[in-house]
DSSP file (Angstrom, degrees, kcal/mol; ACC not computed):
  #  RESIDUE AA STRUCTURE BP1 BP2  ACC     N-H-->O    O-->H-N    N-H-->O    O-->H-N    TCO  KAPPA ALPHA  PHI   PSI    X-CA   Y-CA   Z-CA
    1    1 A X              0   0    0      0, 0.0   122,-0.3     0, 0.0     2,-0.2   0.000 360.0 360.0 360.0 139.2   -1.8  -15.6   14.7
    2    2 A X  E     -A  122   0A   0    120,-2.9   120,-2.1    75,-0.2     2,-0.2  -0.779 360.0-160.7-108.8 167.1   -1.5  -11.8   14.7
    3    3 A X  E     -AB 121  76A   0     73,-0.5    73,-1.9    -2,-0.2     2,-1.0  -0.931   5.7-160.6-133.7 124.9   -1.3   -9.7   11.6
    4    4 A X  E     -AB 120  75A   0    116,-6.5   116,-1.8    -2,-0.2     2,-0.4  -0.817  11.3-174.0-106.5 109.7    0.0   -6.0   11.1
    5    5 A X  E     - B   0  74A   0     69,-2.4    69,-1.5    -2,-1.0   114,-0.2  -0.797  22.0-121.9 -72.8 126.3   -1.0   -4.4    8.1
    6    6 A X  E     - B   0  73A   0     -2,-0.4     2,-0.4   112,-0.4    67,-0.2  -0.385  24.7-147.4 -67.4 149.8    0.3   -0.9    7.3
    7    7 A X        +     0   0    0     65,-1.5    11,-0.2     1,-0.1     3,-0.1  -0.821  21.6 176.3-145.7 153.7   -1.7    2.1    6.7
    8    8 A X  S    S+     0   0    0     -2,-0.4     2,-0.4     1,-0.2    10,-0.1   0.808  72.1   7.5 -82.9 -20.4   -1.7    5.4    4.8
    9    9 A X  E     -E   17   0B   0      8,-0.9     8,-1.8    63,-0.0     2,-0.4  -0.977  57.5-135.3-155.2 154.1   -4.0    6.7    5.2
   10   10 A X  E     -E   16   0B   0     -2,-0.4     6,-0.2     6,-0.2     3,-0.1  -0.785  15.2-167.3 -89.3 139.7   -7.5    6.9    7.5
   11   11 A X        -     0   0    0      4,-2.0     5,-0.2    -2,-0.4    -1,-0.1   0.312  38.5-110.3-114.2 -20.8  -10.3    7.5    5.5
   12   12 A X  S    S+     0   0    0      3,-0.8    -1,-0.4     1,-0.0     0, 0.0  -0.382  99.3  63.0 110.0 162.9  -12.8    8.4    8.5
   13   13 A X  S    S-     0   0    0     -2,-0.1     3,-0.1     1,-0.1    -1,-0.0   0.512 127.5 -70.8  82.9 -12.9  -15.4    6.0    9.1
   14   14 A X  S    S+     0   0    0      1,-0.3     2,-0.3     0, 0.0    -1,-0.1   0.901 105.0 123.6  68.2  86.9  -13.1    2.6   10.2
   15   15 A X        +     0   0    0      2,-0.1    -4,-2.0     0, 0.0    -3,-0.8  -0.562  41.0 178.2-149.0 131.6  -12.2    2.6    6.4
   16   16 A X  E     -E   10   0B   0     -2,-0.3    -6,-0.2    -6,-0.2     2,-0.2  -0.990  30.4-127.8-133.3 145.7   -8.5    2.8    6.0
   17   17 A X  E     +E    9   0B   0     -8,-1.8    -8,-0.9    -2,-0.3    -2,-0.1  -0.628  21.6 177.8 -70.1 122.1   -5.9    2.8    2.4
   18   18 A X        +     0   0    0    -11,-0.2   100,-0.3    -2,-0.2     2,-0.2  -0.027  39.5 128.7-122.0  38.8   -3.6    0.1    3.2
   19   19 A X        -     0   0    0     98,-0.1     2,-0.4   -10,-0.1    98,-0.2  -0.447  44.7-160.8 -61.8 143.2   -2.1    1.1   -0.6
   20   20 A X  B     -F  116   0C   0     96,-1.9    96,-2.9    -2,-0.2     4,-0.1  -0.986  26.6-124.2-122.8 114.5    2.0    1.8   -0.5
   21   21 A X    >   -     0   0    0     -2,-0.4     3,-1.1    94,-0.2    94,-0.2  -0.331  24.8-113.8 -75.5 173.3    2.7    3.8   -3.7
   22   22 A X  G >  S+     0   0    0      1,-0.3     3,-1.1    92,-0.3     4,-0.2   0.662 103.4  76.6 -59.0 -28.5    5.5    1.9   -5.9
   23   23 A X  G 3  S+     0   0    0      1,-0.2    -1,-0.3     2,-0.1     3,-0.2   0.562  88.3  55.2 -53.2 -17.5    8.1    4.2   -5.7
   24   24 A X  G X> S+     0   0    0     -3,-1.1     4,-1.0     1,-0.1     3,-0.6   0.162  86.5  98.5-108.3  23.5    9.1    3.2   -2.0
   25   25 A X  H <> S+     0   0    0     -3,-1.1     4,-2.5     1,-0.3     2,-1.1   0.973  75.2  45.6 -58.9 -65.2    9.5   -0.2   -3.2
   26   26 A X  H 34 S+     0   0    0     -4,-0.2    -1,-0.3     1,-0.2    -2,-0.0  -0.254 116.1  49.4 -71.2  52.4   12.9   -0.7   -3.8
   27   27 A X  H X>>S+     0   0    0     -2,-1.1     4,-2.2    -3,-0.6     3,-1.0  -0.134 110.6  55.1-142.9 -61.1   13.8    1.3    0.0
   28   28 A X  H 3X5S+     0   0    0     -4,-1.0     4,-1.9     1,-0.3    -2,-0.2   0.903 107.5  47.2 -44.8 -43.9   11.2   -1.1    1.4
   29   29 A X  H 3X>S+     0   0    0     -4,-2.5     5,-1.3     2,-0.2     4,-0.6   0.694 115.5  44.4 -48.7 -33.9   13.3   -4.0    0.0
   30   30 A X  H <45S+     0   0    0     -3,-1.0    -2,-0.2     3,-0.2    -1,-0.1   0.736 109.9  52.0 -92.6 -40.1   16.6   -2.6    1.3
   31   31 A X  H  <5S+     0   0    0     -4,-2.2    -2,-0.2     1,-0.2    -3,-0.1   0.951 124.4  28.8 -87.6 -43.7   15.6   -1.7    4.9
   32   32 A X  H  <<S-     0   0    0     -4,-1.9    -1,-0.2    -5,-0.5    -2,-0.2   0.620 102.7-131.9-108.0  13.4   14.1   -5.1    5.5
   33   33 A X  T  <5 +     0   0    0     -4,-0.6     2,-0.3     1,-0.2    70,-0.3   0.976  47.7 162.6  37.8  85.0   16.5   -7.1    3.1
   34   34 A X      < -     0   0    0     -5,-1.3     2,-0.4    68,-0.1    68,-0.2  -0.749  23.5-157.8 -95.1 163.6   13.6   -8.9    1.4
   35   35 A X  E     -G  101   0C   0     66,-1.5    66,-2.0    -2,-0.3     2,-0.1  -0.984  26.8 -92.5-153.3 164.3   13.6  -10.6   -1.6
   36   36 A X  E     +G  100   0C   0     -2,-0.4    64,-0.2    64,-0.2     3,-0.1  -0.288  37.0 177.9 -78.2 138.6   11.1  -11.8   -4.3
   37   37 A X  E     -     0   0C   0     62,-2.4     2,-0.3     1,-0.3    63,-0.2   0.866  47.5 -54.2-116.2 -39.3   10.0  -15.1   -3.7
   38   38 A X  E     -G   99   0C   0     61,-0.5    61,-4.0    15,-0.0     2,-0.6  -0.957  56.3 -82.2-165.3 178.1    7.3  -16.2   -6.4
   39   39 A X  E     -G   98   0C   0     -2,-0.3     2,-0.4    59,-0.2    15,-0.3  -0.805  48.9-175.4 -77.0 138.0    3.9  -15.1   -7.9
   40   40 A X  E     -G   97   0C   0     57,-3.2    57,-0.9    -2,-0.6     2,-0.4  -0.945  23.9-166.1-148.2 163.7    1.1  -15.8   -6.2
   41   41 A X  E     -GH  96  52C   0     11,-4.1    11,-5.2    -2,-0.4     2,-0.2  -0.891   7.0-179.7-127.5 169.7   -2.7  -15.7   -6.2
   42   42 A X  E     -GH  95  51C   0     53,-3.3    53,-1.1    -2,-0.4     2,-0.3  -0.971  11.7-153.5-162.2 145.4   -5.0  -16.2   -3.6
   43   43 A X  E     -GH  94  50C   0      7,-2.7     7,-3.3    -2,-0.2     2,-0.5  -0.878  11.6-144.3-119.8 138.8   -9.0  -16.0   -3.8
   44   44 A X  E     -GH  93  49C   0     49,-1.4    49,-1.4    -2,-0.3    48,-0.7  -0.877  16.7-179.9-119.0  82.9  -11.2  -15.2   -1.0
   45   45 A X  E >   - H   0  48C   0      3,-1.6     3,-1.3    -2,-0.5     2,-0.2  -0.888  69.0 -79.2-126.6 125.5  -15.0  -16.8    0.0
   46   46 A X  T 3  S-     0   0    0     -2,-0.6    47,-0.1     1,-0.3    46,-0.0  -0.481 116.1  -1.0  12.2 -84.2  -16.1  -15.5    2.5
   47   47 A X  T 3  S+     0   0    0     -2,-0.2    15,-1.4    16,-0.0    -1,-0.3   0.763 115.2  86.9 -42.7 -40.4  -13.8  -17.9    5.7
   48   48 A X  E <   -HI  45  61C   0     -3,-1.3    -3,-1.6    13,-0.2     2,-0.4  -0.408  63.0-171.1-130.3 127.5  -12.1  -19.8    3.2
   49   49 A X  E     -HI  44  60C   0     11,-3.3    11,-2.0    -5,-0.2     2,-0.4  -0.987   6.0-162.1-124.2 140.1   -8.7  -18.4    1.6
   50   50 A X  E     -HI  43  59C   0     -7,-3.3    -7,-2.7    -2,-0.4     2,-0.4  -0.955   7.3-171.4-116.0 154.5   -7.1  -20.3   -1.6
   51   51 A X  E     -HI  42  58C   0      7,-1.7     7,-0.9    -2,-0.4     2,-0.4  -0.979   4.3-174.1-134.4 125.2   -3.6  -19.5   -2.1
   52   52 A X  E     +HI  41  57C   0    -11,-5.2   -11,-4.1    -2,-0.4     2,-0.3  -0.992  23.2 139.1-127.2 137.1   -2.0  -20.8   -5.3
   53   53 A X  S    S-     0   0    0      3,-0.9     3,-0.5    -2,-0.4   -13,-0.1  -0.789  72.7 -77.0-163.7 170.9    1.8  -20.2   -5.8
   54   54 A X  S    S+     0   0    0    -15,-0.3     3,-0.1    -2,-0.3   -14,-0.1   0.450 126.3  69.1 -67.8   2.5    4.7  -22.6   -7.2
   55   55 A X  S    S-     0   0    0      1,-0.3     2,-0.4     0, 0.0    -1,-0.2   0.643 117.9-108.6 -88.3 -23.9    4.6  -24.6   -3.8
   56   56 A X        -     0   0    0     -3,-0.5     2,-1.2     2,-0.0    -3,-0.9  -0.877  48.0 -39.0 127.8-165.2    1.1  -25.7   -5.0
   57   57 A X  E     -I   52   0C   0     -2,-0.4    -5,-0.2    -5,-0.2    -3,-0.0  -0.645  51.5-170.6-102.2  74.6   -2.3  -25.0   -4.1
   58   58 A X  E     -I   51   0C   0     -2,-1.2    -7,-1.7    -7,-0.9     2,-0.2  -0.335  13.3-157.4 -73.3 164.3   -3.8  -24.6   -0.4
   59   59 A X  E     +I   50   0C   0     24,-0.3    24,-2.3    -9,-0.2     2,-0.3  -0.925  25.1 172.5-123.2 127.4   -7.1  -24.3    1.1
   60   60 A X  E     -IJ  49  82C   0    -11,-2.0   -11,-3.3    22,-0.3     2,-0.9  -0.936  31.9-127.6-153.0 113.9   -7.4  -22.7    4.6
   61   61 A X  E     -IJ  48  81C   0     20,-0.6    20,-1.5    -2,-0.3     2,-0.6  -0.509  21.2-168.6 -28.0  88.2   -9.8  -21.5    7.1
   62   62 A X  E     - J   0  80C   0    -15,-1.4     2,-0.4    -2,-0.9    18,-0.2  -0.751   5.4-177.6 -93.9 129.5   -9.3  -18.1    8.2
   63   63 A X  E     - J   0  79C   0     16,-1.0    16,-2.6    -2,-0.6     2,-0.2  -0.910  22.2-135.8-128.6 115.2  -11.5  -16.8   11.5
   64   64 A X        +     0   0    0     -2,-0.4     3,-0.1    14,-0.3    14,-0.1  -0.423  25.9 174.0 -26.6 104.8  -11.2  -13.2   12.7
   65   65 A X        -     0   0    0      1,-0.6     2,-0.3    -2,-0.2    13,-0.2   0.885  65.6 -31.9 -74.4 -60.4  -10.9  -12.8   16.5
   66   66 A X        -     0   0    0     11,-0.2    11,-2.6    -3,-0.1    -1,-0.6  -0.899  42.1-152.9-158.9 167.8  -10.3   -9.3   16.2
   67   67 A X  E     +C   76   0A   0     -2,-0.3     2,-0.2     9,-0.2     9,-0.2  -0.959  22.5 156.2-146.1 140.0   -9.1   -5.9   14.6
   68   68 A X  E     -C   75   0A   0      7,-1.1     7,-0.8    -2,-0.3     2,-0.3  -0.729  33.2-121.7-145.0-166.6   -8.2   -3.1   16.1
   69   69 A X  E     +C   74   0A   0      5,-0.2     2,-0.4    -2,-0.2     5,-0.2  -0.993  31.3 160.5-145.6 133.8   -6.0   -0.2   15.0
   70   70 A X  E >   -C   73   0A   0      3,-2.1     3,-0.8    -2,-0.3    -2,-0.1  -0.970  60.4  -8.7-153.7 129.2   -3.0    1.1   16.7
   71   71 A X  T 3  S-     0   0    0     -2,-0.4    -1,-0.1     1,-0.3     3,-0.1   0.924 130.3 -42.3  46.4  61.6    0.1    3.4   15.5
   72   72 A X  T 3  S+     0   0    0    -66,-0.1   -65,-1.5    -3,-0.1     2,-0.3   0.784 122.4  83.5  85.5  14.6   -0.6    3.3   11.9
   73   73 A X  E <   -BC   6  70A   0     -3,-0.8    -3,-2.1   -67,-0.2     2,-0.4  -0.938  66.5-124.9-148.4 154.0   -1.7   -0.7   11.4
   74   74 A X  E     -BC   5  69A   0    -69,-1.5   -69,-2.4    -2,-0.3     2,-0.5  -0.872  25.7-149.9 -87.4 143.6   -4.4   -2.9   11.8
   75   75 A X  E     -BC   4  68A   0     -7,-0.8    -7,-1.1    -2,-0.4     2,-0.6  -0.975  13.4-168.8-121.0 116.5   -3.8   -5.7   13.9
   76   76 A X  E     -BC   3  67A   0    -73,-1.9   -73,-0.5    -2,-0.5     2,-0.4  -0.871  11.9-168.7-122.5 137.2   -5.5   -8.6   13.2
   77   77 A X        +     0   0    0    -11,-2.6   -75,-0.2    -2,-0.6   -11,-0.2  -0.562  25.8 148.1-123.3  86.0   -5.8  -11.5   15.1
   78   78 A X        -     0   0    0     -2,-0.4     2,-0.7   -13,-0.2   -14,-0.3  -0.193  43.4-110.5-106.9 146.4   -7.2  -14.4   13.5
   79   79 A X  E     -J   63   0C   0    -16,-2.6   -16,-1.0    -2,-0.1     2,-0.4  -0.855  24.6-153.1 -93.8 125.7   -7.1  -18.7   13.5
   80   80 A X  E     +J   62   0C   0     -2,-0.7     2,-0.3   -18,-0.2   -18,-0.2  -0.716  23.6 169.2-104.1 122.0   -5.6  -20.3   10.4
   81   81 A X  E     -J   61   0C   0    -20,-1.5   -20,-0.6    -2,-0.4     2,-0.4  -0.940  38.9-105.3-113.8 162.4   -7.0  -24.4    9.4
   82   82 A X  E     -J   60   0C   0     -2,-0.3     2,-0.5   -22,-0.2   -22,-0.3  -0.507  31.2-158.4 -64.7 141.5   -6.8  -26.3    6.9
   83   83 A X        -     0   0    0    -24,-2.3   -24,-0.3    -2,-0.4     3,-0.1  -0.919  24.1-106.3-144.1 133.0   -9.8  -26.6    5.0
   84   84 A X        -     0   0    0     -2,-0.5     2,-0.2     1,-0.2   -24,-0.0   0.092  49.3 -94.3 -51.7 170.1  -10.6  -29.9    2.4
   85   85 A X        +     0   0    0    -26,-0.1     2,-0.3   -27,-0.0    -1,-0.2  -0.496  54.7 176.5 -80.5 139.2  -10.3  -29.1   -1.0
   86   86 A X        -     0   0    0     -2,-0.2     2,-0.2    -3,-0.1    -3,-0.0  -0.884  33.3-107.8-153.7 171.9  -13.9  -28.1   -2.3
   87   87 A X        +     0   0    0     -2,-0.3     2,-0.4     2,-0.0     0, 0.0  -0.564  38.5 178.8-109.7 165.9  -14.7  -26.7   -6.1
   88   88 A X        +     0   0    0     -2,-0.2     3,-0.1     1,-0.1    -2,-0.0  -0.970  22.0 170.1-155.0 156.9  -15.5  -22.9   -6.4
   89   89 A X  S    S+     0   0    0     -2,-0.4     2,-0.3     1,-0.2    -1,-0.1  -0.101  75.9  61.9-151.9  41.4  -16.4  -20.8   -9.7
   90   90 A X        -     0   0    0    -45,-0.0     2,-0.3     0, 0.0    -1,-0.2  -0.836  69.9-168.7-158.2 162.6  -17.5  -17.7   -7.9
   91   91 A X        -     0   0    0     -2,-0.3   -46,-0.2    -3,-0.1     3,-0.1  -0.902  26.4-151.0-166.7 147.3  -14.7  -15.5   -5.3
   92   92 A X  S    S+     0   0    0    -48,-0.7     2,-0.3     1,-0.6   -47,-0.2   0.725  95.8  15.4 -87.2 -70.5  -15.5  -12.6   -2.8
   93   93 A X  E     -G   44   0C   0    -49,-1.4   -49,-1.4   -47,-0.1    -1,-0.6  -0.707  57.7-177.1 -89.8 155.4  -11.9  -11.7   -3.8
   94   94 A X  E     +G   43   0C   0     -2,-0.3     2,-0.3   -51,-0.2   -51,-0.2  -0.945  19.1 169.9-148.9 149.4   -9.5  -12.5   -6.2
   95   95 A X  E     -G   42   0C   0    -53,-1.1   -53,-3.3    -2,-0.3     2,-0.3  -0.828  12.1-171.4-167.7 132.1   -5.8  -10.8   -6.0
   96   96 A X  E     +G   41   0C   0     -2,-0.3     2,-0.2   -55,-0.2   -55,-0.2  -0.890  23.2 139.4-115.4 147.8   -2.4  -11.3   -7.7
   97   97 A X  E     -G   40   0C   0    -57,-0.9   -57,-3.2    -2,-0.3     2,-0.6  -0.947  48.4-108.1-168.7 161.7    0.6   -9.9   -6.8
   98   98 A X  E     -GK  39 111C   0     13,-1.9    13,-2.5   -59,-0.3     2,-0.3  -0.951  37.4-148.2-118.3 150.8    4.4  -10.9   -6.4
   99   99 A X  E     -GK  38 110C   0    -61,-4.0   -62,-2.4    -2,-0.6   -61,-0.5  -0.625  14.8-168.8-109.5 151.7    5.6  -11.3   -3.0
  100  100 A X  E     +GK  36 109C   0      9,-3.0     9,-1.9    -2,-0.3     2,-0.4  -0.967  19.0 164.6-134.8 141.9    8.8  -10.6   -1.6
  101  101 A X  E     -G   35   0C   0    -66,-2.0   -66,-1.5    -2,-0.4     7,-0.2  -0.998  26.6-101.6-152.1 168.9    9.7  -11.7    1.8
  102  102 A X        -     0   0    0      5,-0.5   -68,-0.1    -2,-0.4   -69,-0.1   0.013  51.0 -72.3 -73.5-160.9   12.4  -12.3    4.3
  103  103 A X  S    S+     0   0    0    -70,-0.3   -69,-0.0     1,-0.2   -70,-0.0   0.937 131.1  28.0 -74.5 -59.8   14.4  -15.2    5.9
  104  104 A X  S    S-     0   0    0      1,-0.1    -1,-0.2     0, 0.0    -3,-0.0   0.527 105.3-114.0-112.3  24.3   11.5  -16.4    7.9
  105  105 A X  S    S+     0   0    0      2,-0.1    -2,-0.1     0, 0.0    -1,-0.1   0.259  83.3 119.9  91.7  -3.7    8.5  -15.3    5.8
  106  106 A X        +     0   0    0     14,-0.1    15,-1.5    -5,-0.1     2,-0.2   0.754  65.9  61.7 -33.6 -55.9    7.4  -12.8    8.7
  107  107 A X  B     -D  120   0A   0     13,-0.2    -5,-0.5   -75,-0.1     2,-0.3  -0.551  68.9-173.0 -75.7 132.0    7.7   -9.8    6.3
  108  108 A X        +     0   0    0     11,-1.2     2,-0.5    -2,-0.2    -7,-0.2  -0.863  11.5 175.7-156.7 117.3    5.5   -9.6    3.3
  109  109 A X  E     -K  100   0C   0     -9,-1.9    -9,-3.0    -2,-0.3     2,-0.7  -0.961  14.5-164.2-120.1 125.1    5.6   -7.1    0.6
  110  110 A X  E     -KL  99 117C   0      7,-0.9     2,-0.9    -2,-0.5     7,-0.8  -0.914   9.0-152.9-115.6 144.6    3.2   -7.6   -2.3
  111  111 A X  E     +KL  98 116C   0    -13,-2.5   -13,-1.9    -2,-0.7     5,-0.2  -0.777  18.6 176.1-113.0 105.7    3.7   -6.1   -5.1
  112  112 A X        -     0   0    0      3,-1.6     2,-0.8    -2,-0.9     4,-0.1   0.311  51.7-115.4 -80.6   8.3    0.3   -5.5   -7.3
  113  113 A X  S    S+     0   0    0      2,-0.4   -91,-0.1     1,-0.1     3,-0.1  -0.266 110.6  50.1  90.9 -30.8    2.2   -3.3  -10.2
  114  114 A X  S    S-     0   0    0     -2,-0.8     2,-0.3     1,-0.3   -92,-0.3   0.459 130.6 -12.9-112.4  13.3    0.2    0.0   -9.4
  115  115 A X        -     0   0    0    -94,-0.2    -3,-1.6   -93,-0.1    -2,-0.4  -0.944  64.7-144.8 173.6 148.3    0.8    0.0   -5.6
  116  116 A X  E     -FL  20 111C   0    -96,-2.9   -96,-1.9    -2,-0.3     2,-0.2  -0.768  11.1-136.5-124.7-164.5    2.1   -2.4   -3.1
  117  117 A X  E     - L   0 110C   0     -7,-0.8    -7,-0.9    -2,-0.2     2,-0.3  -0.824  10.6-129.4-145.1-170.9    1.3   -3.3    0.8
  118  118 A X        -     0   0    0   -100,-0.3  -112,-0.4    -2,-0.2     2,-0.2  -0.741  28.1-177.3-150.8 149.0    3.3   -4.0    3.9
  119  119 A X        +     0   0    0     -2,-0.3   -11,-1.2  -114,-0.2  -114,-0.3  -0.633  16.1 177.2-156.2 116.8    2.7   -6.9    6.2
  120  120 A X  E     -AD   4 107A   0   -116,-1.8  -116,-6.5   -13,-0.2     2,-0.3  -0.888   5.4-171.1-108.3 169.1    3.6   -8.5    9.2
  121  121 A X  E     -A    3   0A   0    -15,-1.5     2,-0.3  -118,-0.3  -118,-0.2  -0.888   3.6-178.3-149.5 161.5    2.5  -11.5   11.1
  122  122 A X  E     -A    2   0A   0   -120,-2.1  -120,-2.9    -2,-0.3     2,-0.4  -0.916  26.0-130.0-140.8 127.9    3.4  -12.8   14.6
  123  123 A X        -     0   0    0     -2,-0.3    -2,-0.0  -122,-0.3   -46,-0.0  -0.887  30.8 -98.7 -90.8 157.8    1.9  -16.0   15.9
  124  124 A X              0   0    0     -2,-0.4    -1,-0.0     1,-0.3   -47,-0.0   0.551 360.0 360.0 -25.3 -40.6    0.4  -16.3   19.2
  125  125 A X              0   0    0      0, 0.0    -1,-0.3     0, 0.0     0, 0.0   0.523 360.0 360.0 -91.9 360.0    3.1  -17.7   21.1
């Protein structure tokens, strides 16, 4: 699966802002006619992402092939598994946001209240 992540700005170093400020929300909504789809959180250690939303609660393997950067995105292109249900009280990450997406979930705007971010994804085939 690839993923494109927007960004604003290069920071030098491989460290890049992929912050969107909030004001260019509602234009971001319009141009790609998305719409809010639920809350959700999702927790990060180290391979393992849990994503908890109103569909319920996954567990997933994430592996990084690669990143690179090209016209203003990273593209990363990673293998998604399922991964068993395991107990956790410690996170690498933790992020909440509400997500807005199109018709076939391709497009992904979260919105964190002080900023949002841009996403698209492609799979492999």
């Amino acid at each position: 699966m690839f993923s494109f992540i927007k960004i604003t700005k290069d920071k030098g170093d491989n460290i890049y802002d992929i912050r969107i400020p909030s004001s260019e929300k509602e234009e971001i909504l319009r141009k790609y006619s998305l719409t809010f789809k639920y809350r959700e959180k999702k927790y990060y250690i180290k391979e393992v992402t849990i994503t908890i939303n109103e569909r319920g609660c996954f567990y997933n393997y994430e592996e990084d092939i690669s990143i690179i950067v090209k016209d203003d995105y990273l593209i990363r292109e990673f293998n998604i598994s399922d991964c068993p249900y395991f107990s956790f009280f410690k996170c690498d990450v933790e992020e909440e946001y509400d997500l807005y997406t199109d018709n076939e979930n391709s497009i992904l705007l979260k919105d964190f209240g002080d900023y949002l971010t841009f996403e698209l994804f492609k799979d492999k085939n």
